[in-house]
C-alpha positions as a printed Julia matrix, in Angstrom:
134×3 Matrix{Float64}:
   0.0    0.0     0.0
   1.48   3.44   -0.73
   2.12   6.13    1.81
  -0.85   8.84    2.14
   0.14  12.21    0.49
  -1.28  15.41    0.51
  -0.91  18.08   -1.44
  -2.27  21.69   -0.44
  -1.37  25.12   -1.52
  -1.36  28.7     0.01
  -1.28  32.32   -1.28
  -0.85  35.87    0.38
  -0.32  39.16   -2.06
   2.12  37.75   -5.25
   3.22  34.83   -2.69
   2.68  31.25   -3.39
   3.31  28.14   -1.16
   3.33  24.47   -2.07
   3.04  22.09    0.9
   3.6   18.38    0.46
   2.67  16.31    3.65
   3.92  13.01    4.13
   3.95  10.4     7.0
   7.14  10.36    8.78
   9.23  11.68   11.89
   8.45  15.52   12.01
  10.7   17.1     9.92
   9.31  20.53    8.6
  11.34  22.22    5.32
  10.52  25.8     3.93
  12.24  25.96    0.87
  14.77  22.94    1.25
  15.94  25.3     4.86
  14.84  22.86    8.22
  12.27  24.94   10.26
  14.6   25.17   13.31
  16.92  27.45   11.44
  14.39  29.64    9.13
  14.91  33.26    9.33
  13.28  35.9     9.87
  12.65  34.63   13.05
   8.64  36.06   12.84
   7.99  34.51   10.13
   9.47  31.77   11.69
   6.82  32.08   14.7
   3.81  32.13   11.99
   4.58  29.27   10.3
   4.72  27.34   13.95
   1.36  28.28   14.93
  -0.62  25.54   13.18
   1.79  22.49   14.08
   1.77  23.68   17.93
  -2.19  24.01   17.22
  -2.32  20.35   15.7
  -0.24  19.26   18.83
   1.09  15.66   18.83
  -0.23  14.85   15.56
   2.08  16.94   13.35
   5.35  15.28   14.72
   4.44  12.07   12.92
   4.03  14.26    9.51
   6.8   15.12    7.03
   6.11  18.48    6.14
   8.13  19.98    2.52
   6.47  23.52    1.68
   8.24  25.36   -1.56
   7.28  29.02   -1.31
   7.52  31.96   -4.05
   6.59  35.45   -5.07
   6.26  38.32   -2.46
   8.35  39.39    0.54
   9.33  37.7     3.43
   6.17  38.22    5.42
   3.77  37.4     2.7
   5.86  34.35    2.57
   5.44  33.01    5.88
   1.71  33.38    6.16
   1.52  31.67    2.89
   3.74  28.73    3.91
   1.07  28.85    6.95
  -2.32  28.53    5.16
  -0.79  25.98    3.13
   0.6   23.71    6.36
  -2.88  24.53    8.21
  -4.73  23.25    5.13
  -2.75  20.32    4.58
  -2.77  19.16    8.22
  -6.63  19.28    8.11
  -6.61  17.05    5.0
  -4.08  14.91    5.65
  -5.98  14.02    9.1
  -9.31  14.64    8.06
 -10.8   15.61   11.79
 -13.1   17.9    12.17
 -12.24  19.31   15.35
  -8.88  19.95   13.78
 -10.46  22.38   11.23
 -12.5   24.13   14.18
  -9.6   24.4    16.3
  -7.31  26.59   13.6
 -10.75  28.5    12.95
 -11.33  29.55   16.45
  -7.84  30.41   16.83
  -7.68  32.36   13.54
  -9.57  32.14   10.23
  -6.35  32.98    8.3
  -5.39  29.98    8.97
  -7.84  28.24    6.36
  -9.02  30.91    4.6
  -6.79  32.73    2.26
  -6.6   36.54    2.93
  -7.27  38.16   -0.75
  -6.48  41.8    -0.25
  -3.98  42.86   -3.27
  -1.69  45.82   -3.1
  -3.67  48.53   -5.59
  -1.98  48.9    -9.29
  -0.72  52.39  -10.55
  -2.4   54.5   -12.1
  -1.52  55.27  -15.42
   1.21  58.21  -16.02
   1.16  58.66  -12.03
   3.37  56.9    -9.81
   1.24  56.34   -7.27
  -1.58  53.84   -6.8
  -4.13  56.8    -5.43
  -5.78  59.83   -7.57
  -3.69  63.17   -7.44
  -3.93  65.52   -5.04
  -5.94  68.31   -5.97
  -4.34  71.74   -6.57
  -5.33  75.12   -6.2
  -4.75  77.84   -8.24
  -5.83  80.42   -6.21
């Protein structure tokens, strides 16, 4: 019989993260870099929050997330949704999913606020300021 896998993905602003969960001893990787040694040391923090959440159950879950696209903290939250999401399918509990929503919807739900484009021959994403002449 082959090993479960699970496959879940997560996105914040222009950042994209690919989470692959697989049965084994525990061992989290962002981006080929162990956990334990991930800097910045927030982002660090965020990504922790759903395997503390999930307790005993995510240190018998190989955990390899690939993230892309955005800055560092868009990064981490990304590589979080994507963990949080995973863990819930992989174990497929219910009280799982309503434990990461009481403690924060983010954690399942992506956050789809975009940073506003420029407008055209302005550098700025807001209308000019108005001028007076007189």
């Amino acid at each position: 019989m082959a090993a479960k896998v699970v496959h879940a993905s997560g996105r914040r602003k222009t950042a994209v993260a690919r989470a692959t969960l697989k049965s084994g001893k525990g061992v989290i990787r962002i981006n080929s870099v162990l956990l334990n040694i991930y800097k910045p040391e927030l982002a660090r923090y965020k990504i922790m929050e759903p395997l503390q959440l999930a307790g005993e159950m995510s240190n018998k879950i190989n955990i390899n997330v690939n993230v892309n696209g955005g800055g560092w903290q868009a990064q981490g939250e990304a590589a979080r949704l994507a963990i949080a999401k995973g863990l819930v399918e992989f174990s497929g509990s219910k009280e799982l999913r309503k434990t990461f929503l009481d403690y924060d919807r983010h954690l399942l739900v992506a956050d789809i606020r975009q940073a506003e484009p420029s407008k055209p021959n302005d550098s700025k994403p807001r209308a000019k300021r108005q001028k007076s002449y007189r």
